[in-house]
Steps between C-alpha positions, in 0.01 A plus 500: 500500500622867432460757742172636347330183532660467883310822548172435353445187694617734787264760395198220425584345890456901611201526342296185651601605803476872477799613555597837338859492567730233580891544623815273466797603640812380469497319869479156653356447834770610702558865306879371357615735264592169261254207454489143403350334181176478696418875569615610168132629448574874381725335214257255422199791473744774304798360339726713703789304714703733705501462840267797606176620392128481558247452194142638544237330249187688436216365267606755252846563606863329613744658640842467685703668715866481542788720603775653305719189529293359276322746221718357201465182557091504617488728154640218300291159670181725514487592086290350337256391842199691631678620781605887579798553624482729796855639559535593895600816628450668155352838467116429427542174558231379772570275768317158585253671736460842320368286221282234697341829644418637136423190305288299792208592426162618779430122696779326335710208625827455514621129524865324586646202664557673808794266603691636261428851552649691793345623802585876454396470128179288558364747737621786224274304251162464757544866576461586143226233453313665827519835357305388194239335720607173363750181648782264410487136467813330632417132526557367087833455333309540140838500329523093692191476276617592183872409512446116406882364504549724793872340692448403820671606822844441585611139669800522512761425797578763772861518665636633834771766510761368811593765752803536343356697206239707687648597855180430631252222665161491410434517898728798497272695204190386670568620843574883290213462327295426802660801709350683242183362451484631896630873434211547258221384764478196286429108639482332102698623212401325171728518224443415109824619344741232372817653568395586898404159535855348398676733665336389825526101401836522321344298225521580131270349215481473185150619411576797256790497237812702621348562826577222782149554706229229618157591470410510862290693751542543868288636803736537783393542869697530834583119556415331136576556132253358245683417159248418208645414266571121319656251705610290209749807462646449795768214607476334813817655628258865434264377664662420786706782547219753500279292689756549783464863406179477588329530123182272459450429127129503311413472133523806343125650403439399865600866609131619376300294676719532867480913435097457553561357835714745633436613863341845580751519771774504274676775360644430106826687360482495093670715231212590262744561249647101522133348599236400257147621478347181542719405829380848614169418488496154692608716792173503708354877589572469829860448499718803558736553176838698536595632149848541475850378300613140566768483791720251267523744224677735647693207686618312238649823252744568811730180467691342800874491502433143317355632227675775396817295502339236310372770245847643461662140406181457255580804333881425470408136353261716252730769455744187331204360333424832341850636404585164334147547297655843419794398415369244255265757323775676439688215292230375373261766319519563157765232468275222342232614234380133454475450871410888662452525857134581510274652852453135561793303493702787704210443741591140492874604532459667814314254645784244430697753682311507827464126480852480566490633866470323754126571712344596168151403491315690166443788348326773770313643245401481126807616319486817288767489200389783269726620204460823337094636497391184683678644797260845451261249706587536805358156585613327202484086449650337204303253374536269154296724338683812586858350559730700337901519394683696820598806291819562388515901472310602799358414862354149652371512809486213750309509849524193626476354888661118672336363790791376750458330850682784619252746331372674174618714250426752290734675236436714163777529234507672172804398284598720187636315208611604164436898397302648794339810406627753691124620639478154617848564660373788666183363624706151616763771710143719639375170664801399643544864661148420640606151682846612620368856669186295665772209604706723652293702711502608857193547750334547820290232610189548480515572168250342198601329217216730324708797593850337344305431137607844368869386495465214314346711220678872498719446259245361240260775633811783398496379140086448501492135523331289768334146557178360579569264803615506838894598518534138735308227739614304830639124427350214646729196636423247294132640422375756324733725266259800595500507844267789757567759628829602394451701186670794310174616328252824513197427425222190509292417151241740629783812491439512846824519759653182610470421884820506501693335849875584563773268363630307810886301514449174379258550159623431213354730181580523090623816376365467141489823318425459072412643204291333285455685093182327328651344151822531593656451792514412935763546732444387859827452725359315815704399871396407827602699807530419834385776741762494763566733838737768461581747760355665742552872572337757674235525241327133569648143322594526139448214276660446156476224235753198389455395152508113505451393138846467367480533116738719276321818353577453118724761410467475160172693508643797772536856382758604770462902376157486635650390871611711714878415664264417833307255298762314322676412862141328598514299211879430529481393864195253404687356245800431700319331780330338175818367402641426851238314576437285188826462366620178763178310360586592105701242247795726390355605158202630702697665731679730225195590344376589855787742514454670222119498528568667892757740361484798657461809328 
């Protein structure tokens, strides 16, 4: 079936049961930014496959919204569909619930499946419905309905991190976790996200592709944890670990039913932003609700002492994986016209790479290898239909991740090969400028990663460039690659400020500045940072950052006459502990090319 006909048996289910608007967002039941084969619903209903967007189907209208990350590419998948392409944050462009309020019409209905809606947004969606004098309907999947060879959820195996990769007992996390279930007045805290649940359990899954999370919920009281989730994941040695931690296990839809017969006595701590609509509503009426951020999200972006020595060996082993890759795009493009290497097969290269470090696991995200225009989208994936030649007179941009036991990673490199023009040059120098002055600052703590965003985009801003996403994200350990709350970024989709919270010692962010030039070119240079404690003086603690992805800067696409003599010594000293760091793990032709390729200059 195309997408038209995937809407019209929408539209025909919307009609028999009088629904006048029907929404699919991108989520699964636990609000992860990245879902499995089973929730894939808004790609099934629109065509579009990025990882972020919500479609709204009308019965005489389709539309979807995504952010900037992702205009190109939702341009491209959407032509030729029945489905507008709202772009977010656009001038005149409306948002979700600006145009539910126009287009719903007087005693409407709204319907979803509110488990895969949020909280916050549900209760967005039966304001709007309320003000119309009409309702929402959140009990039918109708996409289940139509979507006949729909996968089906994940099986397969979970696996226990030991303590000597997260610092941490799952007793440990629980007893901080409970402490502050008790400073917010609270006696129950449920909790629906993925990546707070395996923090707490130190398991991983394998549930969604890239992403090492079991689908899972857990309601959490003073003396008990309730896991639901299925057993059949879980070995016996699991089992009987958490058990001792005091975890019961249930099956995993069981959560719904055991909400209804919560006790008025109690007192439940939820995130509305990380809870489902549905589980919402099994909460009886009489049940005091505090609204407020998980505990473990905050908890989990400030790593132990543990971590953040694991996470600087995983970024060493990657930093070797991702030099030799360079190294071997170097000597190997444009060498072989019978044999080119193509977005997919340098893909496959790196991968071979990271497969030969020890702790590797897989990929920690879907790799982006994007040469020349392809790299204009910002969220570019080569397929067989789109693979193309790397180019050999111009940019190709890879942003690529490995999952380690001793963490994640998350690097962006654009190599220049052949005749670069020198606009490209320019633009390649602007966006390094961007990552070294954010990298390098100084500040107060107490200070938001909202209010740091500026640097990573002056000097594109001085020559009247800029980009459409966040300037960098926290790092999960072994979880998600976009990891709450640390952030360098403004604004929400809405344009409204980011509740921002100050960076703390510990996180671990991207600095990810780009330019991306539609039919032409993207540039995107991308490391990690460690936020570490400086001094303290009689102004309050400082904090600065450590740059811990280790990855040569390629030089052949620098203007040095745009740098200043300030900014060439930032690069020089990162290539030097580049090289001093790399070089004793490099075969001896590596190793020269590494010193030319961290020359200083």
């Amino acid at each position: 079936m195309t997408v038209s006909e995937h809407i019209d048996a929408l539209r025909k289910l919307m009609k028999e049961r009088g629904y006048d608007i029907y929404i699919v967002p991108t989520d699964d039941f636990h609000q992860s930014e990245n879902v499995g084969a089973y929730f894939q619903a808004r790609t099934f209903i629109t065509g579009f496959d990025g990882s972020a967007g919500t479609a709204i189907i009308t019965l005489d209208h389709a539309g979807l919204w995504t952010d900037g990350r992702y205009f190109l590419q939702a341009e491209q998948q959407l032509s030729g569909t029945p489905v507008t392409l709202y772009r977010m944050l656009e001038p005149g462009v409306p948002s979700i619930n600006e145009f539910l309020e126009k287009h719903l019409p007087e005693h409407g209905t709204i319907g979803f499946d509110g488990r895969v809606i949020s909280m916050k947004n549900g209760k967005a969606y039966q304001e709007i419905a309320e003000k119309k004098h009409g309702h929402i309907v959140t009990s039918e999947d109708l996409i289940d309905l139509i979507w006949k060879d729909r996968p089906a959820l994940s099986t397969k195996p979970a696996f226990a991190l030991e303590l000597k990769y997260t610092g941490a007992s799952t007793t440990e996390k629980l007893a901080r976790v409970r402490e502050a279930i008790k400073q917010h007045g609270a006696t129950t805290h449920v909790v629906a996200a993925l990546d707070d649940i395996c923090w707490i359990t130190n398991l991983r899954g394998r549930d969604i592709d890239y992403f090492p999370l079991l689908l899972s919920y857990a309601i959490i009281t003073m003396d008990e944890m309730k896991l639901y989730v299925d057993k059949q994941k879980l070995t016996e040695e699991m089992y009987n670990n958490l058990t001792a931690a005091g975890i019961t296990f249930h099956p995993y839809n069981d959560i719904y039913e055991d909400l209804k017969h919560l006790d008025s006595e109690e007192t439940v701590l939820l995130d509305p932003s990380r809870i489902n609509y549905a589980l919402r509503n099994c909460i009886p009426e009489g049940v005091s609700v505090v609204e407020s951020e998980n505990p473990s999200v905050l908890m989990k972006s400030v790593k132990n002492e543990t971590e953040l020595h694991n996470i600087e060996q995983a970024h060493i082993k990657d930093g070797v994986a991702v030099t030799r890759f360079m190294h071997w795009l170097k000597t190997h493009v444009g060498i072989s016209s019978e044999s080119p290497v193509t977005e997919l097969s340098a893909a496959d290269k790196l991968e071979e790479f990271r497969k030969e470090q020890d702790g590797y696991l897989w990929q920690s995200f879907e790799p982006i290898c994007a040469s020349a225009d392809h790299a204009a989208i910002v969220h570019y994936s080569a397929t067989k239909d789109s693979n193309v030649p790397v180019t050999e007179n111009g940019l190709f941009l890879t942003d690529t991740g490995g999952g380690y036991l001793e963490g994640s990673t998350d690097i962006t490199r654009t190599f220049a090969f052949g005749n670069v023009p020198q606009n490209m040059k320019e633009n390649f120098t602007s966006v390094l400028l961007c990552n070294l002055h954010l990298a390098n600052v100084v500040f107060p703590y107490g200070t938001t990663g909202g209010s740091l965003d500026v640097i990573g985009r002056l000097p594109l801003w001085k020559r009247g460039l800029d980009f459409n996403h966040g300037t960098g994200h926290g790092v999960g350990y072994l979880m998600n690659i976009h990891e709450e709350p640390a952030r360098f970024r403004r604004y929400l989709g809405n344009k409204a400020p980011i509740q921002d919270i100050a960076l703390e010692p510990g996180m671990i962010i991207t600095d990810e500045p780009g330019v991306y030039i539609a039919g032409s070119h993207g540039i995107r240079t991308e490391n990690e940072l460690m936020i570490c404690e400086g001094e303290t003086t009689t102004y309050g603690r400082f904090l600065y950052f450590k740059p811990i992805t280790l990855v040569p800067i390629d030089l052949d696409a620098v203007v040095p006459e745009i740098m200043t003599d300030e900014d060439k010594e930032l690069l020089n000293a990162y290539h030097k502990r580049v090289y001093e760091t790399l070089a004793p793990h490099m075969k001896e032709d590596e190793r020269k090319w590494l010193a030319e390729y961290t020359r200083a200059i």
